[in-house]
Each structure stands twice: as structure tokens, then as C-alpha cells.
N, C-alpha and C positions, 0 to 999 in steps of 0.2 A: 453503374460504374462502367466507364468505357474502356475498350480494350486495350486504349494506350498505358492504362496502368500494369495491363501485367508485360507487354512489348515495350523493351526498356531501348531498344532503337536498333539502327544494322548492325550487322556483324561487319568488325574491322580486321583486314588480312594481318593475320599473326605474323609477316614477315616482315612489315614493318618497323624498324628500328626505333626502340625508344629514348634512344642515343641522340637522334636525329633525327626525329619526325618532322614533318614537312605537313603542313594542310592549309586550308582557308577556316573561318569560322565555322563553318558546317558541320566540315569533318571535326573540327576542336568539340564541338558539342555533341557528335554520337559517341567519340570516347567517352567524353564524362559522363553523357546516362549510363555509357556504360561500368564506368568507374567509378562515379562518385557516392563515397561512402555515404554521405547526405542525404540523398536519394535514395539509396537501397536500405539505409535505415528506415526512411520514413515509407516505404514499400513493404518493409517489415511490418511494422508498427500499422499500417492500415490489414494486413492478413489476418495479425493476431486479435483487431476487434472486430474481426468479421464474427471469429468463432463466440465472440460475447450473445452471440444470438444464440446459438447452440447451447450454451451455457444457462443461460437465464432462459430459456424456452425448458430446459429441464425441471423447471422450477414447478411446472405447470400438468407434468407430463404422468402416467402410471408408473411409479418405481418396483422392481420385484423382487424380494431376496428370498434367500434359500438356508438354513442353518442345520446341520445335522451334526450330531454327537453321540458316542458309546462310552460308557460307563460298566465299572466292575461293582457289585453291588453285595458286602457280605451283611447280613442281619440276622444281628444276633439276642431273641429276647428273651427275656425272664418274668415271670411270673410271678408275685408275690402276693404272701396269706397273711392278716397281721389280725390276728386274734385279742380283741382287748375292746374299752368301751367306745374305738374309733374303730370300728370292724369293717375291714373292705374283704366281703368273700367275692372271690375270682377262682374261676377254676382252673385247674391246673393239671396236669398228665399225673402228678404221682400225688397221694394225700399226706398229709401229714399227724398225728394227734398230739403232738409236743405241746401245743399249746404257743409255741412261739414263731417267731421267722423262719419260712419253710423256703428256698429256691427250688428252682425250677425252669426250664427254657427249653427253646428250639433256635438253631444255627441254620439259616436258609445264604446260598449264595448264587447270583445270577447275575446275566449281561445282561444291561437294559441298553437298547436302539432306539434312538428318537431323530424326528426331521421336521424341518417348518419349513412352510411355503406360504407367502403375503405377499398379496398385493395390494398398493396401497394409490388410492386415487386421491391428487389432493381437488374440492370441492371450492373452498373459499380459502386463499391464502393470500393478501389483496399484496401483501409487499414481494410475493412473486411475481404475480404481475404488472406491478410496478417497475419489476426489473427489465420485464420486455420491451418497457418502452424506454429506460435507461440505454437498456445496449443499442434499442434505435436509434438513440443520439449521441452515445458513442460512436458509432459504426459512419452515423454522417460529420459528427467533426472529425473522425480518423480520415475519412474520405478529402475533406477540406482542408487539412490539415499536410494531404498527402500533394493536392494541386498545387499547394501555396508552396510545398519544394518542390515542385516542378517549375512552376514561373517563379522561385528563388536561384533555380541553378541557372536557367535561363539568363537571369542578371547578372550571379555572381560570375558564371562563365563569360562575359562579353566584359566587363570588368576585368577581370584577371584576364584577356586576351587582348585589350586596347591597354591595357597597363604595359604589358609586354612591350606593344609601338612605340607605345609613349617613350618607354625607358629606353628602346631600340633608338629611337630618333634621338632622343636626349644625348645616348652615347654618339649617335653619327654627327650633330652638332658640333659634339663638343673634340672631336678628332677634326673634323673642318677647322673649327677654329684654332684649333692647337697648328696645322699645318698651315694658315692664315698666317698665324701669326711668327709661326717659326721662321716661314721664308722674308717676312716683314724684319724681325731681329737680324738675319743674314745680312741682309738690304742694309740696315741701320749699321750695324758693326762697317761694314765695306766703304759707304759715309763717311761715319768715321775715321777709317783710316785717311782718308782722301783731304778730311779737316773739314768736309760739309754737314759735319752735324756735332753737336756735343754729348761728353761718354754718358752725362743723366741719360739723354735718349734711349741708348744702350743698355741702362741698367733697369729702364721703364718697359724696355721689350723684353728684359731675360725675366723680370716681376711677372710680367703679363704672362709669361710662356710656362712658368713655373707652376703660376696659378691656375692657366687652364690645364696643363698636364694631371691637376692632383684632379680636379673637377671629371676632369675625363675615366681615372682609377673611381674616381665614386658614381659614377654614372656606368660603367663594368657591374662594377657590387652591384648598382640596385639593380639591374637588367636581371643578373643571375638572384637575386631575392624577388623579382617577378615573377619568372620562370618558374620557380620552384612554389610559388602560390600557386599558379595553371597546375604543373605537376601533382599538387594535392589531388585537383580538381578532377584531371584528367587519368590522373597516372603513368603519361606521359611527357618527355623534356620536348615540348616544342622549341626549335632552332628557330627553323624559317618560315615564320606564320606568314601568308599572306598579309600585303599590306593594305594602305587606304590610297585610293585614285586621289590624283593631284583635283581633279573637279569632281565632286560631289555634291548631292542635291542637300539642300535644309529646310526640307517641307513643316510647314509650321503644325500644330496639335491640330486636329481635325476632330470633333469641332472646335473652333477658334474661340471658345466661350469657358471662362473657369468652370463656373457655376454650372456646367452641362459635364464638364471633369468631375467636378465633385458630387455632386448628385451620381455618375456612374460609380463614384471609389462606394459613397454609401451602400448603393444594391450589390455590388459585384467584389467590392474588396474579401479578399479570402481571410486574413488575420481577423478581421471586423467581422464574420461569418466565424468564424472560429471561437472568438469571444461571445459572440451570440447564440451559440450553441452548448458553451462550455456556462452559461447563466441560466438556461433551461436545464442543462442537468443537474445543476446545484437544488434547481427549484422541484424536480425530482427525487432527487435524495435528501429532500425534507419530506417531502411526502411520504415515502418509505420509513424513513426512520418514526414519523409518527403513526406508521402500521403496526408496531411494536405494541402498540395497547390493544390491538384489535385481535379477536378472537382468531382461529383456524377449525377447519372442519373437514374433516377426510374421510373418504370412504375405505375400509379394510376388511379383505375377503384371506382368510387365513384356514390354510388346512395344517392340521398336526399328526403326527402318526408316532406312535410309544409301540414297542416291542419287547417283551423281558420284562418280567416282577414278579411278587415271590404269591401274589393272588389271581390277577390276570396274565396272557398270555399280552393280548396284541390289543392295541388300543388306535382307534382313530375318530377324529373329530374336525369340523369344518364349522366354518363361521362366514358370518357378512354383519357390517356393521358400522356404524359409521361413529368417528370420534373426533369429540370437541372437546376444543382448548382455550383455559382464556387467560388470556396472562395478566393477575393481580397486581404481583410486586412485584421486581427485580431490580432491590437495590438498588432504584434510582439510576439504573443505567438507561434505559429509555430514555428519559427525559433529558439526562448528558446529552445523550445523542440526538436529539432535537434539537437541542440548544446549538451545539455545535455544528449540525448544517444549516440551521439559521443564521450562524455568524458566515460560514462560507459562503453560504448562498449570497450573503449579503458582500462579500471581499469578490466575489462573482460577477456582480451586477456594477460593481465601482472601477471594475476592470474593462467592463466594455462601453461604459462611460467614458474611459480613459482610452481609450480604443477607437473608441466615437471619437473623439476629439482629434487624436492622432491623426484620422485616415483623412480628416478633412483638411487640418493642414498637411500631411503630406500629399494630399492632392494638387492644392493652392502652391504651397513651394515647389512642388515637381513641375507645374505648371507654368509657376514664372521663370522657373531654370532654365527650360525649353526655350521660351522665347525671349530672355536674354541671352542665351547660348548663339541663337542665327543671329542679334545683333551683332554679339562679340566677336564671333567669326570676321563677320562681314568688315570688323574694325579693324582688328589684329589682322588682314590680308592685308589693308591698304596699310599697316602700318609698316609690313614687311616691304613693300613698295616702297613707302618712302625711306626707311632706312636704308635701304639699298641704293638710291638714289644719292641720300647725304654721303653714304659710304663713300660712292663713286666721285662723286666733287669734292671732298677732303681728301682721298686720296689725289685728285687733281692739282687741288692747291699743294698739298703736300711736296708734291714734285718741283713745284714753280717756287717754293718757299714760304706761302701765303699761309701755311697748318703746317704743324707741330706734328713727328711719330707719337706722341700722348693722343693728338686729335682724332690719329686716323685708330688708335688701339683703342678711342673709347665709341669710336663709330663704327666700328668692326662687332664689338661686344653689343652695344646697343642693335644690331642687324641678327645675330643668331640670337638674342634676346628675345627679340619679336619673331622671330624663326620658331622657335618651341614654345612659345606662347601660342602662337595662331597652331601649332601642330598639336597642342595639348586640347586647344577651343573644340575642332572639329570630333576629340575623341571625348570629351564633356560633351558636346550635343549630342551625340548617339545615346551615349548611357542617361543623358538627363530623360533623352526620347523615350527609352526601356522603360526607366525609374516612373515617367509619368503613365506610362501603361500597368507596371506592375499596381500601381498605388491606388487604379482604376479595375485592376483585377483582371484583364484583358490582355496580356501579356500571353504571349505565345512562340513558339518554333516559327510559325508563319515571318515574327519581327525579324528574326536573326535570317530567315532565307531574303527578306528585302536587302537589309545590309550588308549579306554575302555580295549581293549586285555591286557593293560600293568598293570589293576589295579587286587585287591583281596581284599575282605570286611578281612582285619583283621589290628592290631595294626595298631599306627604311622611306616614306611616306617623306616627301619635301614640298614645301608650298612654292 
């Protein structure tokens, strides 16, 4: 186990405002190791199967107990003579010649002291030791179980931190456009007064202004239902995340081969390692439960000490010995319990078949994501070009009369269209990049310091 699982990342200056925090990705990620509940659950959860060794190594180990008790002890007996052809003579302190039932007795009272000491070594007990190797694979799927949320936060944090942009850009768009089109409607009304346009015109540009107004109110909301995902994460309200450089690189999957992805997701996937370990211990606790018919054999060294009774004074006695056990019946619970971790075992094995399959398509589709990701890119740039382009010569003709204000208001929406498309592309190829590392099991702190390189504290990100 390496030491980064108990160093959960820096310390963050408590005087930072969580009102207002301000970072790049970097810093968004040492908050959330440090806060996120995910994490520290599953940091918990790998501590407490640690002690599973401790536990079942007991199993194995010399037990010793100790039991002492006093007791008030009165005895009182009597003697009896029964004279007849069932004669039982017993003697007795005083005689009798009546011929009939005579009593007679003594009244003795005393404290008796007693203590026990055992130790007991268990010898053959085969489903204790069965357990040792149980909690050995506990303790390694708790292990694998605890990396796979470390490269889960890794993802889910760069996710809810390009969600953020995303939603950031979306709103900046869509205030662009709305002041686009606002001074566009001015323009059009002052036309119209003049008799160079007709009032539809008019009524096309307060539609349009209307519409992107409410767009812009629902692009607010989701920023602020972004935010407050990160917040889960972090436990911080980041404001002003650093953003994405207008040129960044789109380095394709290294190796450039599926089948070299997928072969790595097979060895190195952690969920797929998790399931494969959680079908060995199924196959474990068959074996165990079918210990249940098997004998046990122990060794037991026992001293006793009595003090007090109405014949002896003081008694003591030591032993060694060893005792077997075989278990005949029980009600057919054994064999319940065999039966039942044979069906586990088996919903076990069907799980990481289904696991198997999983890892290899999301290898295969994490894989093609990535590299139609840099296509997309590369298409959605130029097409931000060309609309900007069209924009610019309809609004040309616009002026001259040759386009319509409908022309230039659907060339304007088609430009910030392709605007957040190509701004949305570049934040899919990141996370599709993560997504095909996590799915490869190779996913790291190291990804997010490369793509720190890609960011710069200033505006929402524009192509």
C-alpha cells in the first residue's frame, strides 16, 4: 500500500473564501481529496479491512480465559434407619429401638472459592484458516477498490470543473448574443421609423431578443447547478476557475492502436480487478462453509483451584489435553450454507463476465470518443470560421438591401451556435482523454498537472 493513500493532498490556506474561491484545476483537486466525502469514505472502508487480518488471524491464535466465583454453601443432612424387610442400616449419631423412622443429621455451612485458568491452542480448525486468506482478499479488493476512487475523483472532479466552462461559456454566448441582437432590434426599429424596413422586421428582432433573453436566464441556472456539483465535490463554490487557452494541443491516444487500449483496460482496469477479486472470495467462502463438516482439534492446558467444603479445605488440579470435535448433524444448516455460497459464488463469477465485457467496450468506445473528439474539434473551428464569415457578408448585404434582418438574425444564431459547439468539443476531448485512461486503469494526478498546462486565470474560454 503506498503512502498516498493515507496523504490525502496539501493543506489549503483556511483563509480562503468559499464564497469566492478562485483556482486552476490543480488546486480544484487538492480541495476535493480533501473534501470529498467519496474518497474518505472509501479511505475508511480500505482501514477497516485492514483490521480483517487481525480478526481472522485470531482464529488461529492461543485464547486464555480466566473465571472465578464464591459461593455461600449451607448442608444440611439427615440420616435415616428404616427397619423392616427393605432394611437399609446407616449409622447415625443417636440410635433409635422404636422400630420405626428414626432422624437424625448435621447442619455444616461454608464459603467455597474457586478459579479457572485455560489455555486453549486451536490445532486443526481448517475454516480459520480459511479466513486468513479471506481477509487477504478482502484487504486487496478494499485496496483496489480504494484506487478505483482515486482515479474516480480524478474524473468526476475534471468533469464537474469543464462542466463549470462549459456552462460559463454557454452563459457568455448567450449575453453576446442577446447584446448582438439587442443593438440589431435598435438598428431595425430606427429603419423603420425612416420607412426602410417593415414593422415584421421589428417584430422578428423583439422574437429573437425575447428568446435569447430567456436562454440566457436558463444558461445562469445551469452554471449555478454546475457549481454546486463541483461544491459537492470540493466543498467549495468555485467562481473564477481558470479557464481553457484559445490554442491547445489534441494529442491523439498514445498508442494509437484500440487493441493495445484494450488489452491494457484487461490487466490494469480497477472495477475488472475488483470483480476478480470479489469471485475469488466467493470461491473462498465455499470452501469455508464446506469446513463445517470437518472435524476441529485443540489443545487445552487448564488449572482449577477450589477453596472451602465441608470435607476438604483446598483443592487444586491442572490438566493438558487435547479435544476433538466432529460435527455429525446440525440441522442441515451446513449444507444450506454450501449451497448458498455456491449460488453466490456463481452470481460472482457472472458479474465479472459482465465486467469482462464492460471494460473492453468501454475501452473500444472511450477510444473512439478520443479520436473523433480531435476530428470534431478540428471541424467545429472551421465551422466557427465560416459562420463568421457568412455572418459578416449578410450583414453586408443587409446594408445594401440584398438580406433580410430574419437573414442576418439567423446568421448571427448559427455563429454563436457553432461558437459552443466547438467550446463544448474541446471540453469532450479532455474528459473523453481521462474517460479512456480511467477505462485503461492508468489514470492519474500526473493527467490533470498536463491539462493544468492547457489552462489561464482569465475570461470564459472563446474560440
Amino acid at each position: 500500500m503506498s503512502t498516498r493513500f493515507i496523504h490525502l493532498g496539501f493543506a489549503i490556506s483556511c483563509c480562503i473564501s468559499s464564497a469566492a474561491l478562485a483556482g486552476d484545476l490543480l488546486d480544484t483537486y487538492q480541495l476535493a481529496k480533501q473534501n470529498d466525502p467519496q474518497l474518505a469514505a472509501a479511505e475508511a472502508t480500505y482501514y477497516a479491512a485492514l483490521e480483517e487480518k487481525s480478526l481472522s488471524r485470531a482464529g488461529v491464535l492461543p485464547s486464555i480465559d480466566f473465571s472465578a466465583g464464591a459461593s455461600r454453601v449451607n448442608d444440611d443432612t439427615i440420616y435415616v434407619e428404616r427397619v423392616n424387610d427393605d432394611t437399609i442400616n446407616v449409622e447415625r449419631p443417636n440410635t433409635s429401638n422404636s422400630g420405626t423412622s428414626s432422624n437424625s443429621g448435621t447442619s455444616i455451612s461454608y464459603t467455597n472459592y474457586t478459579y479457572r485458568l485455560e489455555l486453549r491452542q486451536p490445532i486443526y480448525r481448517r475454516d480459520s484458516f480459511l479466513q486468513l486468506d479471506e481477509a487477504d482478499t478482502r484487504i486487496l479488493q478494499a485496496e483496489a477498490e480504494y484506487q478505483a476512487a482515486e482515479q474516480g475523483l480524478v474524473l468526476r472532479l475534471a468533469q464537474a470543473y469543464f462542466d463549470v466552462l462549459a456552462a460559463q461559456d454557454n452563459l457568455h454566448f448567450s449575453r453576446a448574443e442577446k447584446e448582438a441582437i439587442a443593438r440589431q432590434l435598435e438598428q431595425t426599429r430606427q429603419r423603420f421609423e425612416v420607412g426602410l424596413t417593415a414593422i415584421t422586421d421589428v417584430h422578428e428582432a423583439q422574437a429573437r431578443y425575447d428568446l435569447v433573453n430567456s436562454q440566457e436566464i436558463a444558461a445562469q441556472f445551469r452554471l449555478d447547478d454546475r457549481r454546486e456539483v463541483l461544491h459537492e465535490i470540493t466543498g467549495q463554490y468555485l467562481q473564477q476557475p481558470a479557464t481553457l487557452r484559445k490554442q491547445t494541443p489534441l494529442p491523439a491516444p498514445e498508442p494509437a492502436d484500440p487493441n493495445a487500449w484494450n488489452k491494457l483496460a484487461l490487466e490494469q482496469n480497477l472495477a475488472l480487478r475488483v470483480a476478480h477479486l470479489s469471485s475469488q472470495l466467493a470461491a473462498l467462502q465455499v470452501k469455508r462453509s464446506r469446513s463445517g463438516h470437518q472435524p476441529t482439534l485443540d489443545l487445552a492446558l487448564t488449572h482449577n483451584y477450589s477453596k472451602g467444603g465441608s470435607f476438604v479445605d483446598e483443592v487444586t488440579s491442572n490438566s493438558i489435553g487435547l479435544q476433538f470435535n466432529l460435527p455429525l448433524y446440525s440441522g442441515g444448516g451446513t449444507s444450506a450454507a454450501v449451497r448458498q455460497r455456491l449460488h453466490q459464488h456463481d452470481a460472482a463469477r457472472q458479474k465479472l463476465e459482465q465486467q469482462h465485457r464492460a471494460t473492453e467496450a468501454g475501452a473500444r468506445t472511450a477510444y473512439r470518443s478520443v479520436t473523433a473528439s480531435i476530428v470534431l474539434v478540428q471541424a467545429l473551428k472551421q465551422a466557427v470560421i465560416s459562420n463568421q464569415s457568412a455572418l459578416d457578408a449578410t450583414e453586408a448585404g443587409y446594408e445594401v438591401g440584398t438580406r433580410t434582418s430574419v437573414d442576418v438574425l439567423n446568421a448571427r444564431r448559427e455563429l454563436f451556435r457553432a461558437q459552443r459547439d466547438y467550446a463544448q468539443s474541446r471540453y469532450d476531448y479532455i474528459i473523453g482523454s481521462l474517460a479512456l485512461k480511467d477505462a485503461a486503469g492508468i489514470l492519474s494526478q500526473d493527467d490533470l498537472v498536463q491539462i493544468n498546462q492547457w489552462l489561464e486565470d482569465d475570461t470564459p474560454s472563446q474560440p
